[in-house]
C-alpha positions in Angstrom: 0.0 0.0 0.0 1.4 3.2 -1.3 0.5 4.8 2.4 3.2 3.3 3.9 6.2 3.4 1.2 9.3 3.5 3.6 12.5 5.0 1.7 15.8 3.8 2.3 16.5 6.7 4.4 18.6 7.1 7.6 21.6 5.1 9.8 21.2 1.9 11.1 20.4 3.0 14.1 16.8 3.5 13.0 16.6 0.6 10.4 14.7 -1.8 12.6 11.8 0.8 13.4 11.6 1.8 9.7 8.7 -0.3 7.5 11.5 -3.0 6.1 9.5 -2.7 2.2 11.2 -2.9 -0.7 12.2 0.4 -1.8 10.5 1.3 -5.4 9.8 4.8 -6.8 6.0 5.9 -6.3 5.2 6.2 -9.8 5.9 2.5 -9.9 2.9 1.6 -7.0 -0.5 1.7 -7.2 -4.0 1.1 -6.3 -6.1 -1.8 -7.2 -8.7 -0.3 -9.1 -6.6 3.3 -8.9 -6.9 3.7 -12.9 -3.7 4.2 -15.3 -0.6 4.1 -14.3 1.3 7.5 -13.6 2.6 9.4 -16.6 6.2 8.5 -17.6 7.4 12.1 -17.8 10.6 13.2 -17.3 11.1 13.9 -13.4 14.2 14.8 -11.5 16.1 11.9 -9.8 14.7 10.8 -6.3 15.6 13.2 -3.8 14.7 13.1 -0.1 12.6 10.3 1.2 10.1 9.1 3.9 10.7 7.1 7.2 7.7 5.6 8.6 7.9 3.8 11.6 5.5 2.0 13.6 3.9 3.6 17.2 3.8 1.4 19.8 1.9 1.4 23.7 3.8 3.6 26.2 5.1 2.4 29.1 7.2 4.2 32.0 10.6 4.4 32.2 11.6 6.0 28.4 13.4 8.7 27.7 10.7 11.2 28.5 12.6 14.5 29.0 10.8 15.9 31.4 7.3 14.5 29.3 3.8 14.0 31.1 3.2 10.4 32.6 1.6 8.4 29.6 -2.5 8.1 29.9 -3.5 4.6 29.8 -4.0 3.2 26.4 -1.5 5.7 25.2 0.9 4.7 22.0 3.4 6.5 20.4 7.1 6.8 20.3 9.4 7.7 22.8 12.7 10.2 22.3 14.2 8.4 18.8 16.9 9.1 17.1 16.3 9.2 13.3 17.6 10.5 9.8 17.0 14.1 9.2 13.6 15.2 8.2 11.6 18.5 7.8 7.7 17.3 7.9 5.4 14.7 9.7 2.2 13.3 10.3 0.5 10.2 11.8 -1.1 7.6 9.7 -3.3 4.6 10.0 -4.1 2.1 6.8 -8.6 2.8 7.0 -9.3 6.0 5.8 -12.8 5.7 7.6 -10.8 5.2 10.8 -11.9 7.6 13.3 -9.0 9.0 15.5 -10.7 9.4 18.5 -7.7 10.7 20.4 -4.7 13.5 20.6 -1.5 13.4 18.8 1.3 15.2 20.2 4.6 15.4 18.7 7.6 17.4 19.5 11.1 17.5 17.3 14.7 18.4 17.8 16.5 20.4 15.9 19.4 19.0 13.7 21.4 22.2 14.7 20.9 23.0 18.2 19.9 19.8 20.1 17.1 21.6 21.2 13.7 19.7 21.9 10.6 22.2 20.9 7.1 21.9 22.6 4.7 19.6 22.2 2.9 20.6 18.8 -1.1 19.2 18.8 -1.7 17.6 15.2 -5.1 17.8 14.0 -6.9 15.1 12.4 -7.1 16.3 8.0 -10.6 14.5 7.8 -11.9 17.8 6.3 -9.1 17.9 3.9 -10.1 14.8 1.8 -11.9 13.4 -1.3 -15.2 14.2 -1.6 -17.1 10.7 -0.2 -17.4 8.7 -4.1 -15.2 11.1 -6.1 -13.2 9.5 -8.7 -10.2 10.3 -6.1 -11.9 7.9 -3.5 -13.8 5.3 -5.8 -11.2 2.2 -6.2 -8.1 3.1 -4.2 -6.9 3.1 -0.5 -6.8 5.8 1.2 -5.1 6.1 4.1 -6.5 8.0 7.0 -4.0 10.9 8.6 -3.9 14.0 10.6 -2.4 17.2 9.1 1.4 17.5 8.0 3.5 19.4 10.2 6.1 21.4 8.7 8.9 21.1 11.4 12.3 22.6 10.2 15.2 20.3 9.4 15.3 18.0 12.1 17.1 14.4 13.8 15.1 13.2 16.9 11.4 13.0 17.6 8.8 11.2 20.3 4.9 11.3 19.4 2.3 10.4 21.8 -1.5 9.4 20.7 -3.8 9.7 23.7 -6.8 8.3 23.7 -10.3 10.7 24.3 -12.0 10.5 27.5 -13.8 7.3 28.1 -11.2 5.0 25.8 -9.3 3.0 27.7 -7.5 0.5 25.4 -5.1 1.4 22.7 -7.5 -1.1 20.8 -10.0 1.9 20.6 -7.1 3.7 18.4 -7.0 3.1 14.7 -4.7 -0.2 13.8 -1.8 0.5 12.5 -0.7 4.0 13.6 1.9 5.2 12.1 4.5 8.5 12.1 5.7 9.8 8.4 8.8 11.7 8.9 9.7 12.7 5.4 12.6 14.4 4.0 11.3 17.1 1.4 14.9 16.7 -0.8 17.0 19.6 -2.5 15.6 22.2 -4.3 15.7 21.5 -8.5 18.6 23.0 -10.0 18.1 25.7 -12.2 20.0 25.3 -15.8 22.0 28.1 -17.1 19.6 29.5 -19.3 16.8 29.3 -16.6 13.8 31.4 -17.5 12.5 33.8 -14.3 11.1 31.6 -11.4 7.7 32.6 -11.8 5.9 31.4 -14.8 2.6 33.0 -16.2 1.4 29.2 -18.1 0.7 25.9 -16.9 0.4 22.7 -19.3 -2.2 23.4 -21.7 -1.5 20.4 -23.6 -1.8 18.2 -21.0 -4.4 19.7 -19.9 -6.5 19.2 -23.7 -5.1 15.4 -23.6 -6.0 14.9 -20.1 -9.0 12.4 -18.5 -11.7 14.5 -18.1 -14.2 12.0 -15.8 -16.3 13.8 -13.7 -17.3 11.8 -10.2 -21.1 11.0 -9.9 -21.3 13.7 -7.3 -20.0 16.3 -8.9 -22.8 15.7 -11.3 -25.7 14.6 -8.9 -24.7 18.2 -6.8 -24.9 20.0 -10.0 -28.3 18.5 -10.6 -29.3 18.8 -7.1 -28.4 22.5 -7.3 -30.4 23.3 -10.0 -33.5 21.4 -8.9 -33.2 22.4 -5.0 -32.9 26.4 -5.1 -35.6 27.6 -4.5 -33.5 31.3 -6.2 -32.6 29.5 -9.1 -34.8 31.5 -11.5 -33.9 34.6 -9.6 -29.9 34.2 -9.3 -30.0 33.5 -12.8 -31.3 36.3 -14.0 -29.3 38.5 -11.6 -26.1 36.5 -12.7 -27.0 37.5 -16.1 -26.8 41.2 -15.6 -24.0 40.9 -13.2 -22.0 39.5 -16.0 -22.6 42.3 -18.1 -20.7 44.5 -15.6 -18.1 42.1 -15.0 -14.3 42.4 -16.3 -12.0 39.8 -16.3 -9.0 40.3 -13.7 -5.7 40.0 -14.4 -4.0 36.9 -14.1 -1.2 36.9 -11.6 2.2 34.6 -11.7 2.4 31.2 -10.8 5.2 29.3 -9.7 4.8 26.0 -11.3 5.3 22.5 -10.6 8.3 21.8 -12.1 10.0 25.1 -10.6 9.1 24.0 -7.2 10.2 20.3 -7.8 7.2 18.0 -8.4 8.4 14.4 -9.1 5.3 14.1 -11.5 6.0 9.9 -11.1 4.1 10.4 -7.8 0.6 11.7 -9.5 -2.1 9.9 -11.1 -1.3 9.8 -15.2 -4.8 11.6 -15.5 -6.6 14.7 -14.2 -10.5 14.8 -13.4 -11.8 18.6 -13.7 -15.3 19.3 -12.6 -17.4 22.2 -14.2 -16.2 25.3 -13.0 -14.7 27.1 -10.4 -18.1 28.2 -8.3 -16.0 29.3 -4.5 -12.6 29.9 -3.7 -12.1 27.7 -0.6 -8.9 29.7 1.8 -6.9 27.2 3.6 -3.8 27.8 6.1 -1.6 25.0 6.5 -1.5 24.8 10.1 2.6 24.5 10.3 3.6 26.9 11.7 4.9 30.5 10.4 9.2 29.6 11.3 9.5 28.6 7.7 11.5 31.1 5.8 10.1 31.8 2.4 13.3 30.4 0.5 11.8 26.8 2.6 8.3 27.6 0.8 9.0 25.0 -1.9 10.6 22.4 0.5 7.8 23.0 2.4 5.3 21.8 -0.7 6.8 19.2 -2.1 6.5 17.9 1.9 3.0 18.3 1.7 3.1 16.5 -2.0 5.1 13.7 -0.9 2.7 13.2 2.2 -0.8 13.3 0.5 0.4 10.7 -2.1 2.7 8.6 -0.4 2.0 8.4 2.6 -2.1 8.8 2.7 -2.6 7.6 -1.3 -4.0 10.9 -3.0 -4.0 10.9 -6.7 -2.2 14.5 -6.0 -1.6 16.8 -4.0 -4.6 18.2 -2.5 -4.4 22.4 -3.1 -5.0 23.5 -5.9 -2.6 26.8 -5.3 -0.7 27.3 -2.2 0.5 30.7 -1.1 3.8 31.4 1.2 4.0 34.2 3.4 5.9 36.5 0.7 2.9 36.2 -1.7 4.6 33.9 -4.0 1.4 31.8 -5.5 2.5 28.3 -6.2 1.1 26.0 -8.8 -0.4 22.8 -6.5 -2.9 19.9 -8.5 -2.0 18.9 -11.5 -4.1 19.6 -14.4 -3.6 23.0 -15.8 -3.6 26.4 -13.9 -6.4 27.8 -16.0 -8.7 24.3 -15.7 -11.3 23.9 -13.1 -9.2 21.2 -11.6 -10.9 18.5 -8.8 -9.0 18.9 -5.6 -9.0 17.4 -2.2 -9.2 20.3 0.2 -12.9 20.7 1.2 -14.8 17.8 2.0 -17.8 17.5 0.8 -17.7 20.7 -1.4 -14.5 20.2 -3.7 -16.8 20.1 -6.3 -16.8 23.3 -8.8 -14.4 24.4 -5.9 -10.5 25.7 -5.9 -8.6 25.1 -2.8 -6.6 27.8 -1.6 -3.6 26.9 0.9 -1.8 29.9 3.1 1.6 28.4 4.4 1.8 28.8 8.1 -0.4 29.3 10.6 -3.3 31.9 11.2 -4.9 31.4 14.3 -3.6 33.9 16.5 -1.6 36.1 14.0 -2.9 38.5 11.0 -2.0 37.4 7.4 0.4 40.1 5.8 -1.0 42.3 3.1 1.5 40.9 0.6 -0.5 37.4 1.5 -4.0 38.7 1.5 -3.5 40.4 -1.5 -2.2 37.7 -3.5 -5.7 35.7 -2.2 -7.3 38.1 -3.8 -5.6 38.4 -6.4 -5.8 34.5 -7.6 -9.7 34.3 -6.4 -10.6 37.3 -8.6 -9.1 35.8 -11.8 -10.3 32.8 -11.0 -13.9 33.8 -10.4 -14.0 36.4 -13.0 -13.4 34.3 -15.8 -15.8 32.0 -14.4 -18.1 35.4 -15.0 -18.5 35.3 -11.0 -18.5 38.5 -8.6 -15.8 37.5 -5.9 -18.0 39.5 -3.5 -21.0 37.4 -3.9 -22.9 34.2 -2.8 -23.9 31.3 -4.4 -25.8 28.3 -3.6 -24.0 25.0 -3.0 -25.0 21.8 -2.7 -23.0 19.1 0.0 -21.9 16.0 -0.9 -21.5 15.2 2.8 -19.6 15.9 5.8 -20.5 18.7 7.8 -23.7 19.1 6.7 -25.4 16.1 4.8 -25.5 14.8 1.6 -27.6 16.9 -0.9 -28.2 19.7 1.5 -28.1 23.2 -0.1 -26.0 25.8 1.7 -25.7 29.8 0.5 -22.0 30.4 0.4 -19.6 33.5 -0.5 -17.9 32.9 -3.4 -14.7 33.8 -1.2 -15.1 31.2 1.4 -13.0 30.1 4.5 -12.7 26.4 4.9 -14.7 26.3 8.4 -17.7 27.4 6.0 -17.2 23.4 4.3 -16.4 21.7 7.7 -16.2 21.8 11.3 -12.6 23.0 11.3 -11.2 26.4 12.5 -9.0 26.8 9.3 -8.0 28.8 7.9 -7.5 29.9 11.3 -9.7 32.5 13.3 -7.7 35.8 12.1 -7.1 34.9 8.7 -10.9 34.0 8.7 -11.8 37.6 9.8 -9.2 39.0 7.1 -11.8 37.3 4.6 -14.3 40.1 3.8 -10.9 42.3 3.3 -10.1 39.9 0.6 -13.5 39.3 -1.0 -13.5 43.9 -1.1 -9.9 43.9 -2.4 -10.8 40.7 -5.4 -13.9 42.6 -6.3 -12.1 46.1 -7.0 -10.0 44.4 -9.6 
């Protein structure tokens, strides 16, 4: 199962707690069922790599440092030594898993020898396949909290607690098990490199690509149509809103290849759905220590973890965002193209997923970040002939609120708005009607 590919990664020292498979590249694995094999493009040698090693139940007298007794039914890891990484998350093989429990992780730094705090991981249930999307029909998916951007780093202990009332580590998903992955060098630019943001995507892919659309996209379409009780009304005020409409200008993306995809790790095929109906913002949840040179270490983390180690056909954003501005290229499929992402469950769908990197809970987005937002979500809408300052009328395909319900949402959206999550973080969440003001003055 692709969700636990272990690279050959590391000293000795840690080779009986990593997965002892065979090491093969990703493009080379897939899912019963998962659809044709991954293109045979031209990709970078293998650089960087994942250790995944197996949490176990806690017992006293490890090398705590100073850590909290273990709760009963407690697993995890305690202070290991291990080959240098930047990212991590927890795993388990059934994506349907609930993890009824806390993760807790805490690092060390490669440079220092210092230990950080305890960092809280957050199950990604609301970053997923829509429930019988073409991503989720036929493969196995791997259930997994959020990744956890880090900093470059040699020792780590994890504990997963289980919630009030569990008593057994048996009432934790089988098969837990901490990703450490290695994000690999940056991809060398040639002599003749053109500048490092690029204004195109792959257009001829993109016309050669699969274009399936999942039964839900199409049965929310329908539903949409059939269940507003506006419809009539919204359409014709669409229609005269379109006439005042102007499309915005399209700002620079950093693309795949300039950030380092290893496209052996996708799906061969892309699945689109109609159009790009709300902007979905996201915020990473990593932390804001990254340094902005780190930004595309930091994705192709995030790439390597959605496909590797929880078996997405990509990786889930459809842009991502760093805290200079810099808009990165994420999914596959072509930048212009209404491209099905995993970012919103139960509404990717005629959806773009929008990913901040860092963390926006207690601190304010910077202008050069919210503006870039904007920026990308009023092209985007506007040549969908949408007003990124208004609402529309979506239709669930489960999660947070139920299958077929229809919910009024801004075309600007935060992720909370899909699911029961606080991303994209409370203050970045207030920052929004800024945003949807500043894409709509375009």
């Amino acid at each position: 199962m692709r969700a636990f590919i272990a690279s050959t990664v590391g000293a000795a020292s840690i080779a009986a707690l990593v997965l002892p498979l065979a090491v093969s590249p990703a493009g080379a694995l897939s899912h019963p069922g998962s659809g044709p094999a991954p293109v045979a493009a031209p990709a970078a040698p293998e650089t960087g790599g994942t250790q995944s090693l197996a949490l176990g139940p806690l017992g006293g007298g490890g090398r705590s440092a100073g850590a909290d007794a273990p709760a009963a039914g407690a697993v995890g890891l305690e202070e290991t030594d291990v080959a240098p990484f930047s990212l991590l998350g927890v795993v388990w093989p059934d994506a349907a898993a609930d993890l009824a429990g806390e993760v807790e992780v805490r690092t060390r730094a490669t440079g220092t020898g210092e230990w950080s705090p305890w960092e809280h991981l957050h199950t990604a249930a609301e970053h997923a396949p829509d429930p019988g999307s073409a991503e989720e029909s036929g493969r196995e998916l791997a259930g997994g909290t959020e990744p956890l951007w880090v900093g470059d780093s040699d020792g780590v202990q994890v504990r997963v607690v289980p919630d009030a009332g569990a008593t057994a580590a048996a009432e934790l998903p089988d098969g837990l098990r901490l990703e450490l992955i290695d994000p690999g060098e940056d991809p060398a630019a040639p002599a003749d490199a053109e500048p490092p943001v690029e204004r195109s995507g792959d257009p001829a892919a993109a016309a050669d690509a699969d274009t399936e659309a999942a039964a839900t996209e199409a049965d929310a379409e329908a539903a949409e149509a059939a269940d507003s009780p506006d419809a009539a009304a919204e359409a014709d005020s669409r229609a005269e809103e379109e006439l005042q409409l102007l499309s915005a200008p399209r700002p620079g993306v950093v693309t795949r290849a300039k950030w380092g995809a290893d496209e052996s790790w996708r799906e061969g095929g892309f699945v689109y759905t109609d159009a790009v109906k709300t902007v979905f913002v996201h915020h990473t949840a990593g932390g804001n220590g990254y340094s902005c040179s780190e930004a595309p270490s930091v994705i192709r983390g995030i790439y390597r973890y959605h496909t590797q180690s929880q078996g997405w056909r990509d990786i889930g954003y459809n842009f991502l965002i760093d805290k200079c501005g810099t808009i990165y290229e994420g999914r596959a499929g072509g930048v212009e193209r209404a491209v099905l992402g995993a970012h919103t469950y139960g509404f990717n769908h005629n959806s773009m997923g929008v990913a901040v990197l860092g963390t926006h809970s207690s601190t304010d987005a910077p202008a050069k970040v919210t503006n870039a937002v904007a920026q990308l979500s009023g092209w985007k809408l506007r040549a969908e002939g949408r007003n990124p300052a208004g609402t529309w009328k979506r239709v669930s395909a489960g999660g947070k609120y139920a299958k077929g319900t229809v919910v009024t949402m801004h075309n600007i959206s935060g992720h909370r708005d899909g699911f029961s999550t606080d991303c994209p973080g409370s203050r970045l969440y207030n920052q929004l009607p800024s945003i949807r003001k500043t894409a709509a003055a375009m």
